[in-house]
py3Dmol code that shows the C-alpha trace and the ligand (Angstrom):
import py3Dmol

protein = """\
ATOM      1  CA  UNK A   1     -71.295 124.217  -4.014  1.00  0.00           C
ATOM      2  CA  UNK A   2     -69.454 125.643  -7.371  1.00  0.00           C
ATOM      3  CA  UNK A   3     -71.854 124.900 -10.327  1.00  0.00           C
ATOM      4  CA  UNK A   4     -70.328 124.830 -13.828  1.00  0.00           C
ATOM      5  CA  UNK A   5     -70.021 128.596 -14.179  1.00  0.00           C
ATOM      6  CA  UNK A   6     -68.202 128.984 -10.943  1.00  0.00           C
ATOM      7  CA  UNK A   7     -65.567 126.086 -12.877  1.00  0.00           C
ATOM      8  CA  UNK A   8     -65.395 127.832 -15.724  1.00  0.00           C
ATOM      9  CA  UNK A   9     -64.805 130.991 -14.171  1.00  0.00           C
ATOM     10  CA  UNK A  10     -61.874 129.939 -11.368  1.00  0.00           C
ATOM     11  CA  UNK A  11     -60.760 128.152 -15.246  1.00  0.00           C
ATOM     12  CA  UNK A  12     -59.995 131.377 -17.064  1.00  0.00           C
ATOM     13  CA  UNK A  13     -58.700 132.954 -13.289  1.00  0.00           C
ATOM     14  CA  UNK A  14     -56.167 130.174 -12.935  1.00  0.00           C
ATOM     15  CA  UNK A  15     -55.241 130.370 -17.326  1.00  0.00           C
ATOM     16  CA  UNK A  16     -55.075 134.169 -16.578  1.00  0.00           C
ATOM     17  CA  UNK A  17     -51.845 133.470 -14.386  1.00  0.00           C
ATOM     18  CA  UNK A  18     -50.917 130.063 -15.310  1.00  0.00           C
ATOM     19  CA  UNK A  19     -50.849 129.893 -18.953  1.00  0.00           C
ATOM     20  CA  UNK A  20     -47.268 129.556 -20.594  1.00  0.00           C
ATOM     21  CA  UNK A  21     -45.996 129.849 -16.723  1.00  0.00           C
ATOM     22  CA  UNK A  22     -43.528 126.707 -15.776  1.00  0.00           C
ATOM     23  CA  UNK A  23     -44.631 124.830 -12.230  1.00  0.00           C
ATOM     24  CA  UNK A  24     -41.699 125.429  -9.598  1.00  0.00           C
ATOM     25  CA  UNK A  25     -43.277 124.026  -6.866  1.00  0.00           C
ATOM     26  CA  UNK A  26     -45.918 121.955  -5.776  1.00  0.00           C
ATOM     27  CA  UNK A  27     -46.356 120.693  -2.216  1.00  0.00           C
ATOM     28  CA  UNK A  28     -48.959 118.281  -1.187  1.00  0.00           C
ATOM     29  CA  UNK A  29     -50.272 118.904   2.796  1.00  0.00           C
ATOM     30  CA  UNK A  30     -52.087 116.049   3.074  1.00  0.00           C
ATOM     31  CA  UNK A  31     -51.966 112.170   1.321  1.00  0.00           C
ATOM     32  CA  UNK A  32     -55.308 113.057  -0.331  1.00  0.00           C
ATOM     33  CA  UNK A  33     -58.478 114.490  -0.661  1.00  0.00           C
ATOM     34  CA  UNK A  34     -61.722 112.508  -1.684  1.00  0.00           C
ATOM     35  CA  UNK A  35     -59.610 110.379  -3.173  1.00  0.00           C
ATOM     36  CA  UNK A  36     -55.803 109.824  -2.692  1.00  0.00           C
ATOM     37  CA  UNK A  37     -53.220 112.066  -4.597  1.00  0.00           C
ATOM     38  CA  UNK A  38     -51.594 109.376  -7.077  1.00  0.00           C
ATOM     39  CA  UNK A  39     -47.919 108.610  -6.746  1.00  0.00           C
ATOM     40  CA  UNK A  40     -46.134 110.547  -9.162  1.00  0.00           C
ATOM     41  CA  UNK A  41     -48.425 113.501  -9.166  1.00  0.00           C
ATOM     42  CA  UNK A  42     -45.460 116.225  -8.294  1.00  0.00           C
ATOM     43  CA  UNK A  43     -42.951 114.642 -10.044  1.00  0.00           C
ATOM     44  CA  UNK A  44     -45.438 115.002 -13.129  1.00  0.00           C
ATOM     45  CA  UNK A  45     -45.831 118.386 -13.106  1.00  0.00           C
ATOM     46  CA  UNK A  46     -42.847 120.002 -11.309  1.00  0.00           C
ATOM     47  CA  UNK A  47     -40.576 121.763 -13.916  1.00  0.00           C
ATOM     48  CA  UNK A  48     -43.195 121.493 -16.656  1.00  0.00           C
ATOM     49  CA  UNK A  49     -45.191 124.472 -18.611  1.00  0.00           C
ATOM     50  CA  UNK A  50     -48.928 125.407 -18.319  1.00  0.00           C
ATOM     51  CA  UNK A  51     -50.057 124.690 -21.699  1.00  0.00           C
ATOM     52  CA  UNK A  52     -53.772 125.756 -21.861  1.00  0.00           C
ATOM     53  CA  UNK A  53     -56.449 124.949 -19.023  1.00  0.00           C
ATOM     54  CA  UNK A  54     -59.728 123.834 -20.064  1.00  0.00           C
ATOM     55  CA  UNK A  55     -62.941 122.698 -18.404  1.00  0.00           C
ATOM     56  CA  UNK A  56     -64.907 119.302 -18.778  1.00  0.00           C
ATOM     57  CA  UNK A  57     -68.300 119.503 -16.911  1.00  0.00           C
ATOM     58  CA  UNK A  58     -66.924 120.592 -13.662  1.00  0.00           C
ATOM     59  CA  UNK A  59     -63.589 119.094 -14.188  1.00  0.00           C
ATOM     60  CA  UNK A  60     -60.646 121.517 -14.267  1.00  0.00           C
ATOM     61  CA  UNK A  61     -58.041 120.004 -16.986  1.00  0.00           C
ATOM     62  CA  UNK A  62     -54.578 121.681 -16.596  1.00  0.00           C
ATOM     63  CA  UNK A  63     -52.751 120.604 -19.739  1.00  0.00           C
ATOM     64  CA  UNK A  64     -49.016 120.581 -19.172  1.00  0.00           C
ATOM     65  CA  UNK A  65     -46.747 120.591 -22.319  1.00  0.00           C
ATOM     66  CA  UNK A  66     -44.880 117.213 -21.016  1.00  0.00           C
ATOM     67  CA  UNK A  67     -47.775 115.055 -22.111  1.00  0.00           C
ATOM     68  CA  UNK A  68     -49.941 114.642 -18.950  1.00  0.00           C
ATOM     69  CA  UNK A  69     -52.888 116.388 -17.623  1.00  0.00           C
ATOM     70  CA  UNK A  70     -53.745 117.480 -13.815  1.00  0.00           C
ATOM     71  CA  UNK A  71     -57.813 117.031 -13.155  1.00  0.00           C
ATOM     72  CA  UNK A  72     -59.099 118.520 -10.421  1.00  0.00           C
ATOM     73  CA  UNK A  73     -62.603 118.640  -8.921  1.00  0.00           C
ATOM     74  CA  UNK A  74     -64.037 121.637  -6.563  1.00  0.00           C
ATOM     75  CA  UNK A  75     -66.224 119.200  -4.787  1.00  0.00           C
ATOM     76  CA  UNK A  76     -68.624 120.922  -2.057  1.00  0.00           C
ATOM     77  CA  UNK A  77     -66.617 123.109  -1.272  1.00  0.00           C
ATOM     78  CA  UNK A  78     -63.157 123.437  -3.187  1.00  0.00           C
ATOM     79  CA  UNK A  79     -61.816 126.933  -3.986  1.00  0.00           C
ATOM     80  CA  UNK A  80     -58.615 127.972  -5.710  1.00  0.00           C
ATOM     81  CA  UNK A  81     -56.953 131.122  -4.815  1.00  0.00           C
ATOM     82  CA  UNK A  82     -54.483 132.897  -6.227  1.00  0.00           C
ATOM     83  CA  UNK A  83     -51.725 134.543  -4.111  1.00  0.00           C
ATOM     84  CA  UNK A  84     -48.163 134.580  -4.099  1.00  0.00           C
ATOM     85  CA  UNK A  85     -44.989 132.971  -2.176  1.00  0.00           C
ATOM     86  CA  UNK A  86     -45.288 135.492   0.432  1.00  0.00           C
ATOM     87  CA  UNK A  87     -49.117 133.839   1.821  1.00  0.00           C
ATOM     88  CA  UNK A  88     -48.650 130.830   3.948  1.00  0.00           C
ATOM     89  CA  UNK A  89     -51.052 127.711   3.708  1.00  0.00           C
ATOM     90  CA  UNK A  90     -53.815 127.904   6.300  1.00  0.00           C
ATOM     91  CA  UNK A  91     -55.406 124.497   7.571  1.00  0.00           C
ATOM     92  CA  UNK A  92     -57.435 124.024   4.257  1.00  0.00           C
ATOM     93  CA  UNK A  93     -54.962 124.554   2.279  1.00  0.00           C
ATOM     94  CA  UNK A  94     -54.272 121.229   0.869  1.00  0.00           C
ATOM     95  CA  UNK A  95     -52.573 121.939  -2.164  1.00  0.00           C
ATOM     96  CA  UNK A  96     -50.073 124.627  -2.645  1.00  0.00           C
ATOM     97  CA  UNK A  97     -48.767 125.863  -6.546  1.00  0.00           C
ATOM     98  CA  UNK A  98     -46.048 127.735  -7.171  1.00  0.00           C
ATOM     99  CA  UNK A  99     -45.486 128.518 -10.354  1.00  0.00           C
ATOM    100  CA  UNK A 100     -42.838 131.225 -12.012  1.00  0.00           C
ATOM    101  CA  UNK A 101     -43.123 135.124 -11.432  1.00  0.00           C
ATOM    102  CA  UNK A 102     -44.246 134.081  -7.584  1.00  0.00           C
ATOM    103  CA  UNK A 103     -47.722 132.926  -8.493  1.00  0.00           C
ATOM    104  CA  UNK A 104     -49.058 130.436  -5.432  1.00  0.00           C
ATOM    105  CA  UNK A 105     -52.488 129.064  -6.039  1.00  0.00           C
ATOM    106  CA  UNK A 106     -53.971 127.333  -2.990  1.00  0.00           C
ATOM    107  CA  UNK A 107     -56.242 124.613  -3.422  1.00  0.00           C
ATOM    108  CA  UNK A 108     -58.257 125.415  -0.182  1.00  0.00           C
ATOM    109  CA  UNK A 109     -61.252 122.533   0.604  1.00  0.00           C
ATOM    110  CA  UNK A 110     -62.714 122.723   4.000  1.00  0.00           C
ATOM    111  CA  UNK A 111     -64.797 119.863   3.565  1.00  0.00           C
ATOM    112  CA  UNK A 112     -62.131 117.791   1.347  1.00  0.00           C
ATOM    113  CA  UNK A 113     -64.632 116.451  -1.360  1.00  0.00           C
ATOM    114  CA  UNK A 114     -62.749 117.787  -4.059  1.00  0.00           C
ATOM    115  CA  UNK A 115     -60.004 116.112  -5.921  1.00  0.00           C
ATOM    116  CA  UNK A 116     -56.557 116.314  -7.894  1.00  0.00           C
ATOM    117  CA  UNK A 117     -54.992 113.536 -10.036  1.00  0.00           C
ATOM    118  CA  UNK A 118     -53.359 112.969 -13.174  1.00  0.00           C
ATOM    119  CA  UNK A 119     -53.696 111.487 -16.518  1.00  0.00           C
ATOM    120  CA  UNK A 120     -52.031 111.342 -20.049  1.00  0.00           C
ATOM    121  CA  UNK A 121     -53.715 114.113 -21.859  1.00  0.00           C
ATOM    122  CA  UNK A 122     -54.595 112.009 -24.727  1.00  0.00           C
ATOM    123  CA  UNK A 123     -56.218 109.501 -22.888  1.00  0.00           C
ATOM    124  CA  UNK A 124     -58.175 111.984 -20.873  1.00  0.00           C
ATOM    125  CA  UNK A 125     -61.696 111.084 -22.361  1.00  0.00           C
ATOM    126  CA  UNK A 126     -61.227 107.378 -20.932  1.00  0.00           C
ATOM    127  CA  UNK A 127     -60.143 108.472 -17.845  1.00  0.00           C
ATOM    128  CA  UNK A 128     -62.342 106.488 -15.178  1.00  0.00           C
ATOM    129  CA  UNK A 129     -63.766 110.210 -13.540  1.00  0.00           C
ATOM    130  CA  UNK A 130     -64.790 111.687 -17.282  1.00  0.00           C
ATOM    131  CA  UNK A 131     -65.333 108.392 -19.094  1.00  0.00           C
ATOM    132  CA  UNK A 132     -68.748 108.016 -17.706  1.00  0.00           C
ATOM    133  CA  UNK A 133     -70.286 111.697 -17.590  1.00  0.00           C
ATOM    134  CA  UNK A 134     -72.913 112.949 -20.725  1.00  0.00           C
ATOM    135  CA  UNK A 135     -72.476 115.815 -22.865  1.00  0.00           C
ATOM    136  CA  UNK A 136     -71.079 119.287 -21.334  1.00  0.00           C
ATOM    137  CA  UNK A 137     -73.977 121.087 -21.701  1.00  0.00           C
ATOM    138  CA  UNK A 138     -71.954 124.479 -23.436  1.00  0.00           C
ATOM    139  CA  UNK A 139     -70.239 121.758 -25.768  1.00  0.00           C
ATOM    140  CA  UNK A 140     -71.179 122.220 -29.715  1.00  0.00           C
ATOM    141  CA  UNK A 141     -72.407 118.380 -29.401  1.00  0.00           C
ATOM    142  CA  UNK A 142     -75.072 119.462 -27.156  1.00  0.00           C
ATOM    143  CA  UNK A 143     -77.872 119.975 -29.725  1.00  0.00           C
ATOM    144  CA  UNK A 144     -81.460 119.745 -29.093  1.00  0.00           C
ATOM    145  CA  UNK A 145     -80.843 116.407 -31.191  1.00  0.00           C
ATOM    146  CA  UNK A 146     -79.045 114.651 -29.054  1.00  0.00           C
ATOM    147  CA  UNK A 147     -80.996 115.935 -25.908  1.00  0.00           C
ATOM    148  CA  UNK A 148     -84.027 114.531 -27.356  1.00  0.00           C
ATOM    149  CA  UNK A 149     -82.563 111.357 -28.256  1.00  0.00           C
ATOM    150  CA  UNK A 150     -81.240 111.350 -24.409  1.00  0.00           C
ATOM    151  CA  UNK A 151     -84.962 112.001 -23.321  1.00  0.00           C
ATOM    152  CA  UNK A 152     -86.766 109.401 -25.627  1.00  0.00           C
ATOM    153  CA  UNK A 153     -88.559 107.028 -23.333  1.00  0.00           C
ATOM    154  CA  UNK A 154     -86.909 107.773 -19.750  1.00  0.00           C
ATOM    155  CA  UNK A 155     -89.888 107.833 -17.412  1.00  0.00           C
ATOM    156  CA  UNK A 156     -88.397 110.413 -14.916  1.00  0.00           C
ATOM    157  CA  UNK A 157     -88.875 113.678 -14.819  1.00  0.00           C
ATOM    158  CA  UNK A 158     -87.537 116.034 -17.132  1.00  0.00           C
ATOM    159  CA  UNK A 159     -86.022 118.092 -13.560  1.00  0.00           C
ATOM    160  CA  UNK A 160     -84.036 114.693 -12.687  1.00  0.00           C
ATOM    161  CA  UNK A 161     -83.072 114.097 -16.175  1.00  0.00           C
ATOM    162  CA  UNK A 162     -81.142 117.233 -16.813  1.00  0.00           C
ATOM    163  CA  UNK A 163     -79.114 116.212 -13.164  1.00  0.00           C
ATOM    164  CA  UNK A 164     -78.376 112.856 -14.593  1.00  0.00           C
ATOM    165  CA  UNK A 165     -74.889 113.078 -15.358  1.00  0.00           C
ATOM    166  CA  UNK A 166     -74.999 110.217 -17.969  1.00  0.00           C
ATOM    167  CA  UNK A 167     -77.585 112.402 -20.219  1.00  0.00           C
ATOM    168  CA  UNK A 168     -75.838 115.894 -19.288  1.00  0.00           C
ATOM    169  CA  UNK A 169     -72.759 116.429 -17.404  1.00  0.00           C
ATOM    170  CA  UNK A 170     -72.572 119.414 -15.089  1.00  0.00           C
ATOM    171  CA  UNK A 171     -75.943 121.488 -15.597  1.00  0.00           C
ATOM    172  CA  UNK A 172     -76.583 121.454 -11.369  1.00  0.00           C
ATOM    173  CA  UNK A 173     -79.616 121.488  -9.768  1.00  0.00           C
ATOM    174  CA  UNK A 174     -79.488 125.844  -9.866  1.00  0.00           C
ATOM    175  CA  UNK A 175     -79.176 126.126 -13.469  1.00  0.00           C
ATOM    176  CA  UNK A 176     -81.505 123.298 -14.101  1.00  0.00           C
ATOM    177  CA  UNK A 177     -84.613 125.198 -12.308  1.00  0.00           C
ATOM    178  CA  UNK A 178     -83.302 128.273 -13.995  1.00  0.00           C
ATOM    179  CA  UNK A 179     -82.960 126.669 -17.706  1.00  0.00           C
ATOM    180  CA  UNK A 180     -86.613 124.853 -16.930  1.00  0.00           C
ATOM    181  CA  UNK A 181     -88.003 128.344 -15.847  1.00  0.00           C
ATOM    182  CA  UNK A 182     -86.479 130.530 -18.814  1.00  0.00           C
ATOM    183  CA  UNK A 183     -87.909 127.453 -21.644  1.00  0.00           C
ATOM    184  CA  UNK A 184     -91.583 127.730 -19.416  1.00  0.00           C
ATOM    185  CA  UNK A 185     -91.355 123.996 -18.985  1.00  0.00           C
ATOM    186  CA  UNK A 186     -92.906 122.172 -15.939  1.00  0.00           C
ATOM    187  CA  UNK A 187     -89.774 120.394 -13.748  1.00  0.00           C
ATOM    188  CA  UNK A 188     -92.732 117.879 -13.401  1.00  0.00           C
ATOM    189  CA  UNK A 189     -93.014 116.910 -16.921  1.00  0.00           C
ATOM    190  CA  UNK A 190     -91.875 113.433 -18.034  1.00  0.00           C
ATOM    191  CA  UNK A 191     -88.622 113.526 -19.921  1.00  0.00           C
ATOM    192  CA  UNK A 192     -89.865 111.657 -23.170  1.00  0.00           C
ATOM    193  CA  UNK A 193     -92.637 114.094 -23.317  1.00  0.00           C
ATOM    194  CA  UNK A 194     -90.193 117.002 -23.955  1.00  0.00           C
ATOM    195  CA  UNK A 195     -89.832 117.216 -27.995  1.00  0.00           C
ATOM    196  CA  UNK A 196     -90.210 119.310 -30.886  1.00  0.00           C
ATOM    197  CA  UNK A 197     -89.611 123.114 -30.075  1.00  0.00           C
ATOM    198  CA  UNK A 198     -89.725 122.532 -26.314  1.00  0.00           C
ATOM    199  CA  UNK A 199     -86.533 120.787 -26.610  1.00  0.00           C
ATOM    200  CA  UNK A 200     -85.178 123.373 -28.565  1.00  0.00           C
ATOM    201  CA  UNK A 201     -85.931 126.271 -26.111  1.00  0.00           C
ATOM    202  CA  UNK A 202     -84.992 123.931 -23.400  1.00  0.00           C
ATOM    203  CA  UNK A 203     -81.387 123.506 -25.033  1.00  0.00           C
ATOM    204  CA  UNK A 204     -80.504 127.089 -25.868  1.00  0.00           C
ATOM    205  CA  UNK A 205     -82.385 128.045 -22.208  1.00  0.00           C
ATOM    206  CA  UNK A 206     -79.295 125.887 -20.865  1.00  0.00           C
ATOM    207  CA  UNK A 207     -76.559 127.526 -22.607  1.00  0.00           C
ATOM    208  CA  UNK A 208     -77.821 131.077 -22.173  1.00  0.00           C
ATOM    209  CA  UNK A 209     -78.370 130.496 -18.324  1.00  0.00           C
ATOM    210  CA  UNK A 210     -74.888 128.724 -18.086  1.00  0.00           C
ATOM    211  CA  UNK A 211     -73.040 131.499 -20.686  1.00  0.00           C
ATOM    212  CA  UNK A 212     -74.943 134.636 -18.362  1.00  0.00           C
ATOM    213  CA  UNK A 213     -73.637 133.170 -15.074  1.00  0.00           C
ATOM    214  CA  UNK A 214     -70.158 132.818 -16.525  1.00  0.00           C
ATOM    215  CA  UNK A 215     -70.484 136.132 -17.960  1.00  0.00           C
ATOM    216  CA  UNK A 216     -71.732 137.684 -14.802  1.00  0.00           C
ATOM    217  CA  UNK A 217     -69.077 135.859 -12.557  1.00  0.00           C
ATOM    218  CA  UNK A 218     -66.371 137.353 -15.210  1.00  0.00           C
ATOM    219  CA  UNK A 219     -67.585 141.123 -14.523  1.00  0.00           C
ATOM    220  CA  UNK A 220     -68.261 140.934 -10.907  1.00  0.00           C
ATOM    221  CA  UNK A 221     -65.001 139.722 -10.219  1.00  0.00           C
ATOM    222  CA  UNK A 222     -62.324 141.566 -11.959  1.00  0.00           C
ATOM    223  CA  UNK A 223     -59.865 139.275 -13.901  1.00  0.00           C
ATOM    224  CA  UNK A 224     -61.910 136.493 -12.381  1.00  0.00           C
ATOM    225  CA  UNK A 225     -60.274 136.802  -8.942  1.00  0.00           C
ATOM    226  CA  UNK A 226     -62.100 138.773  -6.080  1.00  0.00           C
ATOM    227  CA  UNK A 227     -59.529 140.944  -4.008  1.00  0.00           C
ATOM    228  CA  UNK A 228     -58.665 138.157  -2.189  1.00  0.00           C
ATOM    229  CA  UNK A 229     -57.746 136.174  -4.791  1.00  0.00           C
ATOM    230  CA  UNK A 230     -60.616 133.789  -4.376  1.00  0.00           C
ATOM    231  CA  UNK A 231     -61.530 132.457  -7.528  1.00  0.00           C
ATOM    232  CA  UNK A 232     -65.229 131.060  -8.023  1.00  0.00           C
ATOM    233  CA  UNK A 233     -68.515 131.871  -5.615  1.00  0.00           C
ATOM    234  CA  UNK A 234     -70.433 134.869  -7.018  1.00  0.00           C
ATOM    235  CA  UNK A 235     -74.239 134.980  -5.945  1.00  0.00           C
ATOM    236  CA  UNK A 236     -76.869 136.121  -8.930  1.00  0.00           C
ATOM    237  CA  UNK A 237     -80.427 137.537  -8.740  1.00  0.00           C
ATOM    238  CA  UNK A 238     -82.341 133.889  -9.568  1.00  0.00           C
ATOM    239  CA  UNK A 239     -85.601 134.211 -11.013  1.00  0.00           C
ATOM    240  CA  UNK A 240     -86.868 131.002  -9.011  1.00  0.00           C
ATOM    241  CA  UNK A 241     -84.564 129.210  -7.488  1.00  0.00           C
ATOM    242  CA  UNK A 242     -84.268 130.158  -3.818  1.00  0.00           C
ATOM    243  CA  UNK A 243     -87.492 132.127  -4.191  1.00  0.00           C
ATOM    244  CA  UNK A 244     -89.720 129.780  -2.460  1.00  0.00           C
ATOM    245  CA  UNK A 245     -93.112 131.513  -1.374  1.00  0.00           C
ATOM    246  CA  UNK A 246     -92.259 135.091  -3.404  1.00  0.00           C
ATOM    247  CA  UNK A 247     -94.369 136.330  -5.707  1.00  0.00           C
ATOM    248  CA  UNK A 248     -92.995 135.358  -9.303  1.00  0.00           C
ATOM    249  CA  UNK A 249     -91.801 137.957 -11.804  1.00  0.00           C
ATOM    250  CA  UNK A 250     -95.047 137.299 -13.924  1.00  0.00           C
ATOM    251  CA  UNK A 251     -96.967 138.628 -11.375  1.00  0.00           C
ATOM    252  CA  UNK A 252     -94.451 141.582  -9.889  1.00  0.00           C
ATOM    253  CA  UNK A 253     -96.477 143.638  -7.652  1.00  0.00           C
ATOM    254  CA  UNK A 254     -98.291 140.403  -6.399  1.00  0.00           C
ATOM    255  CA  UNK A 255    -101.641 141.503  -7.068  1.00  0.00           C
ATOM    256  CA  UNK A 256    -102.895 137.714  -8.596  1.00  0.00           C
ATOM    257  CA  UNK A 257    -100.916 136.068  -5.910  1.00  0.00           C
ATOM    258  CA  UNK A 258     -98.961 133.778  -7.790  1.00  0.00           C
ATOM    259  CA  UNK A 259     -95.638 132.398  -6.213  1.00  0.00           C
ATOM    260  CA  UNK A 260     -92.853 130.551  -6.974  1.00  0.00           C
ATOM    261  CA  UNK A 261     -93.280 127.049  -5.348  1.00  0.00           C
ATOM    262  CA  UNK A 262     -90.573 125.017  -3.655  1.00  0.00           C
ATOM    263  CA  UNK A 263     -91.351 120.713  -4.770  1.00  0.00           C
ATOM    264  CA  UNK A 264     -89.042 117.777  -3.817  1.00  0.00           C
ATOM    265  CA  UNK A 265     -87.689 115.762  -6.793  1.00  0.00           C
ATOM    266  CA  UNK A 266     -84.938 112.934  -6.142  1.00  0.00           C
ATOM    267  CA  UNK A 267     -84.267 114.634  -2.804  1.00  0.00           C
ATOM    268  CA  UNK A 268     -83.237 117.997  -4.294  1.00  0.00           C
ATOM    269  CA  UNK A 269     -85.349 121.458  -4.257  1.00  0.00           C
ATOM    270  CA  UNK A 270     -86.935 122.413  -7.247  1.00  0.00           C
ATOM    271  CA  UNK A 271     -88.534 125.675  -7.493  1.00  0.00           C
ATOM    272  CA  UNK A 272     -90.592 126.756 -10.366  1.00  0.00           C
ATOM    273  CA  UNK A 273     -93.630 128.979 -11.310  1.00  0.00           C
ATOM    274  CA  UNK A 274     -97.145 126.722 -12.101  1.00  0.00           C
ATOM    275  CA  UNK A 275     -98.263 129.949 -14.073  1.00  0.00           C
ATOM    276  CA  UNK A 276     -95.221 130.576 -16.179  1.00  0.00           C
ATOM    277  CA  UNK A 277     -93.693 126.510 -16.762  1.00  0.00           C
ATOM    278  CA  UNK A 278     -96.339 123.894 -18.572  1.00  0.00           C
TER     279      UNK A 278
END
"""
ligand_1 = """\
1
ZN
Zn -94.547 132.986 -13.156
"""
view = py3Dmol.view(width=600, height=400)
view.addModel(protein, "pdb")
view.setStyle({"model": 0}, {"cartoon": {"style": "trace"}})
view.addModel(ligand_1, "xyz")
view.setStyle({"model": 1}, {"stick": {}})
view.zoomTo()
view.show()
């Protein structure tokens, strides 16, 4: 599933070719995807210039310089990939782009959980798909402030409340075992009981996981595309998650036998290190 790096990443890919570039083309192969394509969603965009592409949790916001917006959601398992005129849609192709100086992006989705609409860029906040989601966890707004305001008096654990999309929009459940790992905290640990300078390591743990992934999906794919044009998907050396059962890297050669675990917490895998997170 493409966590928030992965967004921002296939983000600067698609700006990298679609940025000041006027929409030729755009042909829907299907009537929708998780949800329907709206009527009015070619006609929107057709003819009209890429102003800047940004990223809202793991929204993709195409800004067009007629007014409106295009949001689109990777889903499970949602890809874009650049090509060019030449490349014919395959059967997951839902979506095709063409934009000038034969750029075709193909919004490929196997499983179809993704999403594209379109909204009035100034009323994007209150769209119905962004109006509800929390802080984007790399936005200037998220300050160990207002995560500990967030955190005061929830009785969950402080694992499920950095997944709750109304507190934090976007983190994932990756980056959240990563983030809890690199600030030492227990995924276990009640939300309200996270204050003081554990918030504080817990917030900039979250951006510095997030901004690294980015970082490292940047390099390992050159110009954010791989060969094939597939934007998003790189893998990264986790410290815990996945890691179920090996020895943690506080205890490398494994001579005090200490492991990272694997726990269930609202149905998702946590993993996490008893030694190294309190
Ligand atoms: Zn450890």
């Amino acid at each position: 599933m493409p966590e928030l790096p992965e967004v921002e990443t296939t983000c600067r890919g698609l700006a990298d070719v679609l940025v000041g570039r006027r929409l030729l083309n755009i042909t829907l192969r299907r009537k929708g995807m998780r949800i329907p394509f709206p009527p009015g969603l070619t006609s929107s965009m057709v003819g009209c210039t890429v102003s800047e592409i940004t990223r809202y949790a793991k929204y993709i916001c195409v800004h067009l310089d007629n007014g409106y917006s295009a949001l689109a959601h990777l889903g499970m398992s949602g890809r874009m990939v650049i090509t060019n005129s030449q490349v014919q849609p395959g059967i997951h192709d839902h979506v095709v782009f063409d934009s000038e100086n034969d750029v075709r992006i193909m919004f490929n989705d196997p499983r179809r959980f993704g999403l594209l609409t379109i909204t009035k860029t100034a009323a994007i906040g209150n769209h119905k798909l962004l109006s509800h989601l929390g802080c984007d966890p790399l936005a200037y707004q998220f300050t160990p402030e207002f995560l500990s305001a967030r955190l005061k008096n929830r009785k969950l654990s402080i694992k499920a409340a950095l997944l709750d999309q109304k507190i934090v929009s976007g983190i994932g459940n990756i980056y959240a075992c990563e983030s809890l790992f690199r600030a030492g905290i227990s995924p276990r640990r009640m939300a309200k009981s996270i204050g003081g300078n554990k918030v504080i390591s817990l917030v900039s743990s979250i951006k510095e996981v997030l901004t690294e992934a980015i970082k490292a999906g940047g390099s390992s794919l050159r110009n954010y595309a791989q060969p094939s044009g597939e934007l998003g998907y790189f893998s990264q050396n986790w410290q815990v998650y996945g890691r179920e059962g090996l020895y943690c890297y506080c205890d490398k050669n494994g001579k005090r036998g200490i492991k990272v675990k694997r726990i269930l917490q609202s149905g998702r895998s946590t993993f996490y290190c008893a030694r190294c997170q309190k």
